[in-house]
mmCIF file of the N, C-alpha and C atoms, coordinates in Angstrom:
data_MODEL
# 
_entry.id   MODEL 
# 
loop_
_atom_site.group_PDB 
_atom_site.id 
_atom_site.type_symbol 
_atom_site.label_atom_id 
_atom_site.label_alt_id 
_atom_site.label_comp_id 
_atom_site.label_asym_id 
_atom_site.label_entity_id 
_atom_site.label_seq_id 
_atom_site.pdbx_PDB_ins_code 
_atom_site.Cartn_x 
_atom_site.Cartn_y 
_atom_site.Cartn_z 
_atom_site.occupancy 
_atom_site.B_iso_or_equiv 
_atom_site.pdbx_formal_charge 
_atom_site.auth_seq_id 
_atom_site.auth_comp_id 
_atom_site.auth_asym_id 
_atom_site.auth_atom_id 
_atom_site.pdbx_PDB_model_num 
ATOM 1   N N  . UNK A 1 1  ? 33.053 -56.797 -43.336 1.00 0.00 ? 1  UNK A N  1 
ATOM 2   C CA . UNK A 1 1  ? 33.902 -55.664 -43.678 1.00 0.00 ? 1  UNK A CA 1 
ATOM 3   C C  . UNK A 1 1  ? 33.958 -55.503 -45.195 1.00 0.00 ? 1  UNK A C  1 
ATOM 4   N N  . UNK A 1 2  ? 33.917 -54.342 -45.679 1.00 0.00 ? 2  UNK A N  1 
ATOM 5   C CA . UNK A 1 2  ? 34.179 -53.971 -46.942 1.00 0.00 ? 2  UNK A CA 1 
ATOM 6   C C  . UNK A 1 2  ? 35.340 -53.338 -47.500 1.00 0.00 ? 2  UNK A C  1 
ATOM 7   N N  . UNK A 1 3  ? 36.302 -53.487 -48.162 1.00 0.00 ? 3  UNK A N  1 
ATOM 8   C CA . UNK A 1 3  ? 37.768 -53.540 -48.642 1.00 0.00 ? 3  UNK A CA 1 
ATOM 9   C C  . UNK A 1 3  ? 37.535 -52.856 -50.091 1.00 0.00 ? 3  UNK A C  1 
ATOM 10  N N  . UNK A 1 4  ? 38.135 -51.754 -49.844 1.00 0.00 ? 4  UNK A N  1 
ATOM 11  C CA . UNK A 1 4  ? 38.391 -50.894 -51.066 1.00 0.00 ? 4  UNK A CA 1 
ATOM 12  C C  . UNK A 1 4  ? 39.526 -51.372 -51.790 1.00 0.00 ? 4  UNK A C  1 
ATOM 13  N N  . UNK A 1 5  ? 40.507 -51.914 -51.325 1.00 0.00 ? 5  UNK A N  1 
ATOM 14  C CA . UNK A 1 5  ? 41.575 -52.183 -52.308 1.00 0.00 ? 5  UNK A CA 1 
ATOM 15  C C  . UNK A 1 5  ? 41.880 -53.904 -51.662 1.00 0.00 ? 5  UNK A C  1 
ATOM 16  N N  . UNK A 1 6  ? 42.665 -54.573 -52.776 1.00 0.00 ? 6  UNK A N  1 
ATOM 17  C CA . UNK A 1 6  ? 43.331 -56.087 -52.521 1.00 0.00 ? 6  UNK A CA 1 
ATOM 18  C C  . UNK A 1 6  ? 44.121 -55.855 -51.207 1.00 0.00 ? 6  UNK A C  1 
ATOM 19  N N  . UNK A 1 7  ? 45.203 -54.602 -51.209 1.00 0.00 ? 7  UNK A N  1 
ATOM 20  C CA . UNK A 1 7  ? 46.071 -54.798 -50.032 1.00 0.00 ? 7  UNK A CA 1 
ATOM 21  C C  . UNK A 1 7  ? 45.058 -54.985 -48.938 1.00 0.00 ? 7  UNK A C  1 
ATOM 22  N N  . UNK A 1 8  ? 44.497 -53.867 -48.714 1.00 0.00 ? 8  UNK A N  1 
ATOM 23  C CA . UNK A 1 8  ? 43.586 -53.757 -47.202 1.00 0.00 ? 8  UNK A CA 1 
ATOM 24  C C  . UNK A 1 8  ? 43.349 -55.392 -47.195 1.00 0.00 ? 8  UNK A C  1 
ATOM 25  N N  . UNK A 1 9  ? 42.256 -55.649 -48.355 1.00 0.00 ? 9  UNK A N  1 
ATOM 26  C CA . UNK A 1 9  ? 41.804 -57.121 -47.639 1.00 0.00 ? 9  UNK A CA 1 
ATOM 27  C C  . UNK A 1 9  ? 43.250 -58.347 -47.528 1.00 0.00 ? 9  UNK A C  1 
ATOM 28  N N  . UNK A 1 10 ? 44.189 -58.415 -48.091 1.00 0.00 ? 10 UNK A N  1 
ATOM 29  C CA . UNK A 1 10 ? 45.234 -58.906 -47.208 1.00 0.00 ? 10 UNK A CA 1 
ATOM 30  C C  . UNK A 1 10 ? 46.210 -58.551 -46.029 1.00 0.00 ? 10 UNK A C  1 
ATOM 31  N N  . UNK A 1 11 ? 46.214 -57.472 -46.266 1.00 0.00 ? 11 UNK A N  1 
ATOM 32  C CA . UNK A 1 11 ? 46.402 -56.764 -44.290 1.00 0.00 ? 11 UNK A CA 1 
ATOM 33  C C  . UNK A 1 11 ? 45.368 -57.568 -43.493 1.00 0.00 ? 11 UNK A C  1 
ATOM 34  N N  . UNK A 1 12 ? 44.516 -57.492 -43.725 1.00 0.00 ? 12 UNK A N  1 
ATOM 35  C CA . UNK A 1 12 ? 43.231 -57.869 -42.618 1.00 0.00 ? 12 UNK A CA 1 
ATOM 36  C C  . UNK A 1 12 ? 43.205 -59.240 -42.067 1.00 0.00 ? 12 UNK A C  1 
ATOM 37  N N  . UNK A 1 13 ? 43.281 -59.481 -41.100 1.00 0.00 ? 13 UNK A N  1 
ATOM 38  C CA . UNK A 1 13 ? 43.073 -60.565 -39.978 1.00 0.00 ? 13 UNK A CA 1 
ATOM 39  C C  . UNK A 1 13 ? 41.828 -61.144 -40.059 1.00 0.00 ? 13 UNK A C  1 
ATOM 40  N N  . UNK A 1 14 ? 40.802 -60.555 -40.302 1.00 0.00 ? 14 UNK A N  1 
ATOM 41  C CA . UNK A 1 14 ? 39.180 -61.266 -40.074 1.00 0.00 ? 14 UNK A CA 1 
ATOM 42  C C  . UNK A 1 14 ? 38.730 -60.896 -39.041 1.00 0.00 ? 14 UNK A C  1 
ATOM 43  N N  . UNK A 1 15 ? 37.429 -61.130 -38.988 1.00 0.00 ? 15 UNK A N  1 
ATOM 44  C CA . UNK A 1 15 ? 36.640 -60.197 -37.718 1.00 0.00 ? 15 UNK A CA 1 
ATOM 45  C C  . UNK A 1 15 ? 36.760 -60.884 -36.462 1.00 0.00 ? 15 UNK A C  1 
ATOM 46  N N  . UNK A 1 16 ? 37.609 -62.134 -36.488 1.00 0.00 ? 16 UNK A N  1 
ATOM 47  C CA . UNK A 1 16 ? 37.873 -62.400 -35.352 1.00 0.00 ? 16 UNK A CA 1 
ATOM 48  C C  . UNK A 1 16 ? 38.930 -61.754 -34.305 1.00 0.00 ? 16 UNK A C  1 
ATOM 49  N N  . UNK A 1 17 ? 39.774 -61.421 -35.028 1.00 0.00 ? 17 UNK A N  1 
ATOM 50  C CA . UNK A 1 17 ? 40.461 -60.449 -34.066 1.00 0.00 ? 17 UNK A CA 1 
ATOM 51  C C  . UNK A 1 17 ? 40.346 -59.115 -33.798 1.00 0.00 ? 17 UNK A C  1 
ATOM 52  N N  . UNK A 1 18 ? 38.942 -58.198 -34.850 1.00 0.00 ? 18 UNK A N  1 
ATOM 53  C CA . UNK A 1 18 ? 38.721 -57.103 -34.869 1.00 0.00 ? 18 UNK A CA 1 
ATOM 54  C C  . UNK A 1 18 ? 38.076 -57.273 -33.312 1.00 0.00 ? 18 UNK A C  1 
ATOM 55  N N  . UNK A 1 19 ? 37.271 -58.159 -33.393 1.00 0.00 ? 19 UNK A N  1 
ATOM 56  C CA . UNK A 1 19 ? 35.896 -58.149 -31.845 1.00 0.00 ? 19 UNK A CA 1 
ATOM 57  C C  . UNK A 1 19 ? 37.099 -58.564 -30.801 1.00 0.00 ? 19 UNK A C  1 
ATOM 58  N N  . UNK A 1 20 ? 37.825 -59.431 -30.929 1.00 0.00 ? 20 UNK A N  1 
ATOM 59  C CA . UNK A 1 20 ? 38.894 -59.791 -29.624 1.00 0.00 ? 20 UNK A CA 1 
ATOM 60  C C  . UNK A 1 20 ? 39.699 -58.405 -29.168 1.00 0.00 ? 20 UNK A C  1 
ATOM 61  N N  . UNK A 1 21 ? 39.622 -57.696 -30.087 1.00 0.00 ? 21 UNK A N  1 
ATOM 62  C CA . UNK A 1 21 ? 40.921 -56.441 -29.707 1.00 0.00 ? 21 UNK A CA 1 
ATOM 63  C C  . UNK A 1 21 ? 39.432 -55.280 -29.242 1.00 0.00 ? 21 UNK A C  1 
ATOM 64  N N  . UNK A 1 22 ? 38.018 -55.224 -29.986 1.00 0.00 ? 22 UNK A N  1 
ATOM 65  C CA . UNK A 1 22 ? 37.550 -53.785 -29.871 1.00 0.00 ? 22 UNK A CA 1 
ATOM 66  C C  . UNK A 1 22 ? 36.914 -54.597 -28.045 1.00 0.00 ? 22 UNK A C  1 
ATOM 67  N N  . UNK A 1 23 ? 36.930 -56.042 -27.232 1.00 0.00 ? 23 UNK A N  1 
ATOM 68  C CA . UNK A 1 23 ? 36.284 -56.301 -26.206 1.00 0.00 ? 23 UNK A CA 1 
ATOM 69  C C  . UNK A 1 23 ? 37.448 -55.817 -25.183 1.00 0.00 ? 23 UNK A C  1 
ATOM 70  N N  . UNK A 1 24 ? 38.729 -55.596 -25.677 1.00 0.00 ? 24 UNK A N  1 
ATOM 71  C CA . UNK A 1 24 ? 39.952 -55.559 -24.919 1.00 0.00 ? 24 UNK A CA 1 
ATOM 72  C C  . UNK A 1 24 ? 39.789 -53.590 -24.615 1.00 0.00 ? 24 UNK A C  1 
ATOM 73  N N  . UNK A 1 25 ? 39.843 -53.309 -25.904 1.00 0.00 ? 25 UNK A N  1 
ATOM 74  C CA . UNK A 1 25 ? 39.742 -51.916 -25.077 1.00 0.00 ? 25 UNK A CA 1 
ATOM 75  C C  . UNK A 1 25 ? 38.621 -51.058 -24.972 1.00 0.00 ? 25 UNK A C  1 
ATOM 76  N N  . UNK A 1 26 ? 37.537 -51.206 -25.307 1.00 0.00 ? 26 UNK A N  1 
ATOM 77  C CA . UNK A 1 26 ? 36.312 -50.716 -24.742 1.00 0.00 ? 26 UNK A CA 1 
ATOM 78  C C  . UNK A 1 26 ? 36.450 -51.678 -23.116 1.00 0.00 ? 26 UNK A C  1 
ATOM 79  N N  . UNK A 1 27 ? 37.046 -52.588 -22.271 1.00 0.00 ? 27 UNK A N  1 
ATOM 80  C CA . UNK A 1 27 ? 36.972 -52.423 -20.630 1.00 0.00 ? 27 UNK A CA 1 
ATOM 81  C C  . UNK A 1 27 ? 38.377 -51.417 -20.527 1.00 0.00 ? 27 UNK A C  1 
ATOM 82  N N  . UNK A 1 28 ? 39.063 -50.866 -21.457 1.00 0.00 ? 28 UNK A N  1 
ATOM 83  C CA . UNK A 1 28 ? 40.176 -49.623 -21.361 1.00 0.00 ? 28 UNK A CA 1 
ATOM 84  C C  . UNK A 1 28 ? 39.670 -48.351 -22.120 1.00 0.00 ? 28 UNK A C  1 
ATOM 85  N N  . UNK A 1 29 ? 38.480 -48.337 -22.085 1.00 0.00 ? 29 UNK A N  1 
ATOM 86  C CA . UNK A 1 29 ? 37.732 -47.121 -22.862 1.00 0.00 ? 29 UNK A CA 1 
ATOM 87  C C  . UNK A 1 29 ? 38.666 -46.018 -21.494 1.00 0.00 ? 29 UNK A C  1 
ATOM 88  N N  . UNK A 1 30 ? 38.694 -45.710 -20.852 1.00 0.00 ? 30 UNK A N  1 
ATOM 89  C CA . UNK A 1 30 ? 38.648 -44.591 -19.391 1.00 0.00 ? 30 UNK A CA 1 
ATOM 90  C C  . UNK A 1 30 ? 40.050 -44.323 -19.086 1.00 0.00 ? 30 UNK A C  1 
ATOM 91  N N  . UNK A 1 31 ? 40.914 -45.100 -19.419 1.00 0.00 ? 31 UNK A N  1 
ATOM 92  C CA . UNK A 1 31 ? 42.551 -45.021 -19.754 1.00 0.00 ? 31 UNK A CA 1 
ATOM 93  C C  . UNK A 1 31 ? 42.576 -44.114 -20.578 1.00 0.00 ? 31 UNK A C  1 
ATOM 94  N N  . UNK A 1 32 ? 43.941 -43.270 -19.732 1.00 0.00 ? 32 UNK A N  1 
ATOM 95  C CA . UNK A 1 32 ? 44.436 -41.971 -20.885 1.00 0.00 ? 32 UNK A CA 1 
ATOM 96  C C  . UNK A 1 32 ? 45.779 -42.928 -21.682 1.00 0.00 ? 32 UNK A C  1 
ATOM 97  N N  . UNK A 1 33 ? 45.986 -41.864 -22.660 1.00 0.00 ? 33 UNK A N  1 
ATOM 98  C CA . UNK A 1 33 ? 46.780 -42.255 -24.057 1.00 0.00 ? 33 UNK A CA 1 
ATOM 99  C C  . UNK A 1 33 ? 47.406 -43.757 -23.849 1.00 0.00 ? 33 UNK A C  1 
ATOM 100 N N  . UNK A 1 34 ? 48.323 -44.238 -23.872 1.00 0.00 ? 34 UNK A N  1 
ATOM 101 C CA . UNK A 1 34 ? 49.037 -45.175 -24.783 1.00 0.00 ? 34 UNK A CA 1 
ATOM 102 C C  . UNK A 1 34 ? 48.372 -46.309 -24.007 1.00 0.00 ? 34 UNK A C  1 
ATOM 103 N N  . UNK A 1 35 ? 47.563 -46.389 -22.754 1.00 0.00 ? 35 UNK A N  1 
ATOM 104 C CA . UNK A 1 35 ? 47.017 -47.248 -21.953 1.00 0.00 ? 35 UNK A CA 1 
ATOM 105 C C  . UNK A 1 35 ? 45.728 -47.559 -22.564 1.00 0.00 ? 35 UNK A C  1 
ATOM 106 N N  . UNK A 1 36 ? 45.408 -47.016 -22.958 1.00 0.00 ? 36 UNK A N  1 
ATOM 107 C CA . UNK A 1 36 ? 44.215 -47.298 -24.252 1.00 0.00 ? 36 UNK A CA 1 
ATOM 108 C C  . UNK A 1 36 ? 44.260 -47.249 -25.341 1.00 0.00 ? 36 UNK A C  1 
ATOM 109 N N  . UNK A 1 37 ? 45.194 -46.695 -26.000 1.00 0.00 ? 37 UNK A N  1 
ATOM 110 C CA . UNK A 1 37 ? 45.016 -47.098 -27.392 1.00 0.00 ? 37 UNK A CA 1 
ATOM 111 C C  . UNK A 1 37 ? 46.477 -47.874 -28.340 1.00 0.00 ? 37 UNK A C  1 
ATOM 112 N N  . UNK A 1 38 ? 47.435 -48.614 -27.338 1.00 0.00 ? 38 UNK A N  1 
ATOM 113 C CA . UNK A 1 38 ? 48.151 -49.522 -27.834 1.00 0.00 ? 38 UNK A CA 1 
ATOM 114 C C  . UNK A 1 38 ? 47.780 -50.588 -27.115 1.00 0.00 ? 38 UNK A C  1 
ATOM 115 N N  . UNK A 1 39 ? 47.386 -51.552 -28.499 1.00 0.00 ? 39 UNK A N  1 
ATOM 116 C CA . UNK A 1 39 ? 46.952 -53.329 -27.881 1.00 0.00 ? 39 UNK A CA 1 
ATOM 117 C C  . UNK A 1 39 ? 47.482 -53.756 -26.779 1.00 0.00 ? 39 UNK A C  1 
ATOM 118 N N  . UNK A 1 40 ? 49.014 -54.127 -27.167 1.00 0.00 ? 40 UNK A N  1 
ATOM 119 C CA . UNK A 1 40 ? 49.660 -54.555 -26.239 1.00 0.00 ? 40 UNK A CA 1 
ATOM 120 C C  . UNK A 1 40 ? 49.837 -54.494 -25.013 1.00 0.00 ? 40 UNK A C  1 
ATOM 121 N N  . UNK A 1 41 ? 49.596 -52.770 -24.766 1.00 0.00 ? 41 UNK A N  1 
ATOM 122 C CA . UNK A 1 41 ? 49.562 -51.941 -23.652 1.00 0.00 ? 41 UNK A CA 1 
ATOM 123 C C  . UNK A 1 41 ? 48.531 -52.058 -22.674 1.00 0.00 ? 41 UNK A C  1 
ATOM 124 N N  . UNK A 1 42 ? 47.768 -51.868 -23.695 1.00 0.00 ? 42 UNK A N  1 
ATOM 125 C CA . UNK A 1 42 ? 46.338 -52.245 -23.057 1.00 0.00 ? 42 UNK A CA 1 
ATOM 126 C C  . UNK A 1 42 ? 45.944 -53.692 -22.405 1.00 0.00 ? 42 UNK A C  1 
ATOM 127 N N  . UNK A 1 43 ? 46.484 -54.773 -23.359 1.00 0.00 ? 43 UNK A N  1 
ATOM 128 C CA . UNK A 1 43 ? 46.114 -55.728 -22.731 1.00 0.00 ? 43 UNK A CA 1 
ATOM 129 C C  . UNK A 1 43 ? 46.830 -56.484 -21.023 1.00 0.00 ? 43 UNK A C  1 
ATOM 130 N N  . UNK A 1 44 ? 48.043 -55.403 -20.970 1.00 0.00 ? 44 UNK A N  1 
ATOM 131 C CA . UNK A 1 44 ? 48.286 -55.889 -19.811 1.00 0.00 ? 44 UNK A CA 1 
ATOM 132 C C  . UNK A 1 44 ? 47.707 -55.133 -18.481 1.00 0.00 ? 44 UNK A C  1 
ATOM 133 N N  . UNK A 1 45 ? 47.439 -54.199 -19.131 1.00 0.00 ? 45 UNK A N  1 
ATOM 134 C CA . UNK A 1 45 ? 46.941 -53.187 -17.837 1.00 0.00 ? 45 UNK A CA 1 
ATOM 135 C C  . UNK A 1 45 ? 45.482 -53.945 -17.606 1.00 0.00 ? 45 UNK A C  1 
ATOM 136 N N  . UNK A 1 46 ? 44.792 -54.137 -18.764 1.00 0.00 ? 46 UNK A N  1 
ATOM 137 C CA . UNK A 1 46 ? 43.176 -54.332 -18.375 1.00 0.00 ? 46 UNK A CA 1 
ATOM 138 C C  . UNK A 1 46 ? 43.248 -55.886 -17.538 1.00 0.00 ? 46 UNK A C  1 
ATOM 139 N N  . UNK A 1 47 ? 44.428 -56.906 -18.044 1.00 0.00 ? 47 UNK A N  1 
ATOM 140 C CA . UNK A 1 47 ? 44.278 -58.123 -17.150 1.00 0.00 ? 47 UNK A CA 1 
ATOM 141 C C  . UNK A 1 47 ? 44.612 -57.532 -15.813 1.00 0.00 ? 47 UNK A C  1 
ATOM 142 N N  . UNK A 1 48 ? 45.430 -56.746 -15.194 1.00 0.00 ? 48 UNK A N  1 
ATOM 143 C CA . UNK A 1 48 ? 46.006 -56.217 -14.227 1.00 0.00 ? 48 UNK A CA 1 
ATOM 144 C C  . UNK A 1 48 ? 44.889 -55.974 -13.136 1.00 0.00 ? 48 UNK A C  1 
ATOM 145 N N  . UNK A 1 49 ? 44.143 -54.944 -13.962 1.00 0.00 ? 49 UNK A N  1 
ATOM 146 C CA . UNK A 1 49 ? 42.442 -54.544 -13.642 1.00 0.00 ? 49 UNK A CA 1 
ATOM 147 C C  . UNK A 1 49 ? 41.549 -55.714 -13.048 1.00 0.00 ? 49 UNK A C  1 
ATOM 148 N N  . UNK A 1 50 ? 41.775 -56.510 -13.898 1.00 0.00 ? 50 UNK A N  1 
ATOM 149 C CA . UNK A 1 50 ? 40.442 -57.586 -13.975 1.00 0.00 ? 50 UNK A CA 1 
ATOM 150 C C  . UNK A 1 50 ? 41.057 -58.484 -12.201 1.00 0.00 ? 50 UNK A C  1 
ATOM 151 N N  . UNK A 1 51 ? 42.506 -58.620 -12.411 1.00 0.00 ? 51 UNK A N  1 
ATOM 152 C CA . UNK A 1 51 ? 43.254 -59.379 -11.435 1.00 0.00 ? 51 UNK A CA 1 
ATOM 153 C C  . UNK A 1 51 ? 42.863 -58.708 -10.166 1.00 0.00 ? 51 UNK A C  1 
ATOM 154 N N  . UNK A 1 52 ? 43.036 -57.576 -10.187 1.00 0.00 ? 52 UNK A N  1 
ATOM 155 C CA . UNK A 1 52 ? 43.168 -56.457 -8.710  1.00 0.00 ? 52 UNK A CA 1 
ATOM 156 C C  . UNK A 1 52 ? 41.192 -56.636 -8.378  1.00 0.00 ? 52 UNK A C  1 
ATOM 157 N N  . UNK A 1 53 ? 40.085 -56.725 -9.382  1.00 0.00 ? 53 UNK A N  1 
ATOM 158 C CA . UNK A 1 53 ? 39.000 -56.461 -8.899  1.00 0.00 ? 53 UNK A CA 1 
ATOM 159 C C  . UNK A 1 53 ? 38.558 -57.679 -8.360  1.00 0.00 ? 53 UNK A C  1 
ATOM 160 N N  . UNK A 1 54 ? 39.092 -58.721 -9.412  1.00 0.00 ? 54 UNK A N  1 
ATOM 161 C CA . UNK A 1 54 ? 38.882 -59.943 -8.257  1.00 0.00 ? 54 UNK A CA 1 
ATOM 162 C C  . UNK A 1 54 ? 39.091 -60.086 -6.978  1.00 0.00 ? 54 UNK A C  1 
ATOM 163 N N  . UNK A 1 55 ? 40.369 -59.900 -6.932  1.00 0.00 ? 55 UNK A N  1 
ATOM 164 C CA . UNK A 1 55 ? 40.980 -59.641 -5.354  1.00 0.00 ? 55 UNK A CA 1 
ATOM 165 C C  . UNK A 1 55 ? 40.369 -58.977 -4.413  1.00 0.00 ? 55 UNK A C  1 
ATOM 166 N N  . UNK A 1 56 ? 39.543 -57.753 -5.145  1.00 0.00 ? 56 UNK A N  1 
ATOM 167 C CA . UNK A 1 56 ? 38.614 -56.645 -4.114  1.00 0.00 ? 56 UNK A CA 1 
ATOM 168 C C  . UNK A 1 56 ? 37.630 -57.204 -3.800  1.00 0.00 ? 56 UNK A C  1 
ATOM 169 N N  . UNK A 1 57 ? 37.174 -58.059 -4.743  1.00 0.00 ? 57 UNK A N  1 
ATOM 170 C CA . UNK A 1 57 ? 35.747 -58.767 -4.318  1.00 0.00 ? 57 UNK A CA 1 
ATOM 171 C C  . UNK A 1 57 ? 35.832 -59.304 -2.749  1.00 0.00 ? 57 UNK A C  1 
ATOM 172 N N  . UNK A 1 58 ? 36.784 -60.188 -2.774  1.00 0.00 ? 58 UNK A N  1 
ATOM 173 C CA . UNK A 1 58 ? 37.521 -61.908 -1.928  1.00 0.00 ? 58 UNK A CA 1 
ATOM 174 C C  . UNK A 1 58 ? 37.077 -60.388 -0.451  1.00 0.00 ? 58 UNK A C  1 
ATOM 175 N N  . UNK A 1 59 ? 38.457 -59.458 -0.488  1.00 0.00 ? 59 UNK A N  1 
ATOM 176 C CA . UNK A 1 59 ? 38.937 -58.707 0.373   1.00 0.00 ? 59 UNK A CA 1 
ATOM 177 C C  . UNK A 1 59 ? 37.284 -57.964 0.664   1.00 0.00 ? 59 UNK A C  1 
ATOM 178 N N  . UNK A 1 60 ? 36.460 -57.391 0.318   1.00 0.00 ? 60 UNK A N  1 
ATOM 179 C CA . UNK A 1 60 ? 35.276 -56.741 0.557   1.00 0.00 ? 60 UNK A CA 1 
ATOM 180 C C  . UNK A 1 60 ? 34.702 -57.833 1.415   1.00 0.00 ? 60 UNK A C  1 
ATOM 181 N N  . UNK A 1 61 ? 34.578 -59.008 0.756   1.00 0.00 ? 61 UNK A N  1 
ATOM 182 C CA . UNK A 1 61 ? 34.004 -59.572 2.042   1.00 0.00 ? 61 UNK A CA 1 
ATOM 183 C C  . UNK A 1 61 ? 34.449 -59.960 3.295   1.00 0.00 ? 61 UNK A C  1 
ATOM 184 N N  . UNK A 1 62 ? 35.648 -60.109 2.840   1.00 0.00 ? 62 UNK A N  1 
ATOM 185 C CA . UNK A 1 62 ? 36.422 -60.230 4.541   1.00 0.00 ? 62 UNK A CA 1 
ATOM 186 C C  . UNK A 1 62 ? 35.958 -59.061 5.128   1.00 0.00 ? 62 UNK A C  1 
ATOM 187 N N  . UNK A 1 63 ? 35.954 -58.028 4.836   1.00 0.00 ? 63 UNK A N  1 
ATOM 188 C CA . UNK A 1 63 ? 35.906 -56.757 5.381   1.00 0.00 ? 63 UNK A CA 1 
ATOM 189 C C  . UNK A 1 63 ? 34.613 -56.749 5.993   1.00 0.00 ? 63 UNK A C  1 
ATOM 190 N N  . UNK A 1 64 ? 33.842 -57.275 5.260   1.00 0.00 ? 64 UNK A N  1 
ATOM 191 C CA . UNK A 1 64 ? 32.497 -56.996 5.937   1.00 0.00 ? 64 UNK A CA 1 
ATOM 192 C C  . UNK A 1 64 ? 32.297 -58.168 6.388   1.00 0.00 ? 64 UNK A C  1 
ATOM 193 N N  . UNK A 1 65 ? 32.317 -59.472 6.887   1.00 0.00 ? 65 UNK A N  1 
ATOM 194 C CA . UNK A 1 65 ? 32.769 -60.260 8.092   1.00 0.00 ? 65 UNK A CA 1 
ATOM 195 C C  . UNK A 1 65 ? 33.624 -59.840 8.975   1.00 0.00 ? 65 UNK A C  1 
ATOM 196 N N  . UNK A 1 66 ? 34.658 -59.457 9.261   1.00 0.00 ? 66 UNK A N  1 
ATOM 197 C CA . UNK A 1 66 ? 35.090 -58.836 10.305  1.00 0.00 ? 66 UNK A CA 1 
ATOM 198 C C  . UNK A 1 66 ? 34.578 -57.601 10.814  1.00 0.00 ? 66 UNK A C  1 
ATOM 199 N N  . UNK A 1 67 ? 33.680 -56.673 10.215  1.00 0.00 ? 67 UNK A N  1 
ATOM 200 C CA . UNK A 1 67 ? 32.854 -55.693 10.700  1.00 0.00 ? 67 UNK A CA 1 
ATOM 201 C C  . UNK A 1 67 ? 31.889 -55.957 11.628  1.00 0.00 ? 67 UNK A C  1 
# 
């Protein structure tokens, strides 16, 4: 990253939390407003996501064993 002024580069966290936050909401790219573009927000909905697709996996196959 390149820093035009002292503040910016002491605001700044380091690129470790830039890539931890841009992996969090690019899987919330498709979320409308505050569900995508507040961290916080985002990060509970997308674990929510990740929780519920697991679950679909488990449940798909039951489904298709009992078929």
């Amino acid at each position: 990253m390149v820093f035009t002024t002292v503040v910016n580069f002491v605001r700044s966290r380091g690129p470790d939390e830039f890539w931890r936050k841009r992996k969090i909401f690019k899987l919330a790219a498709h979320y409308i407003g505050r569900r995508r573009n507040c961290y916080s927000i985002t990060i509970r909905n997308v674990h929510r996501a990740l929780v519920y697709a697991t679950k679909g996996r488990k449940l798909r196959k039951e489904d298709m064993a009992n078929v």
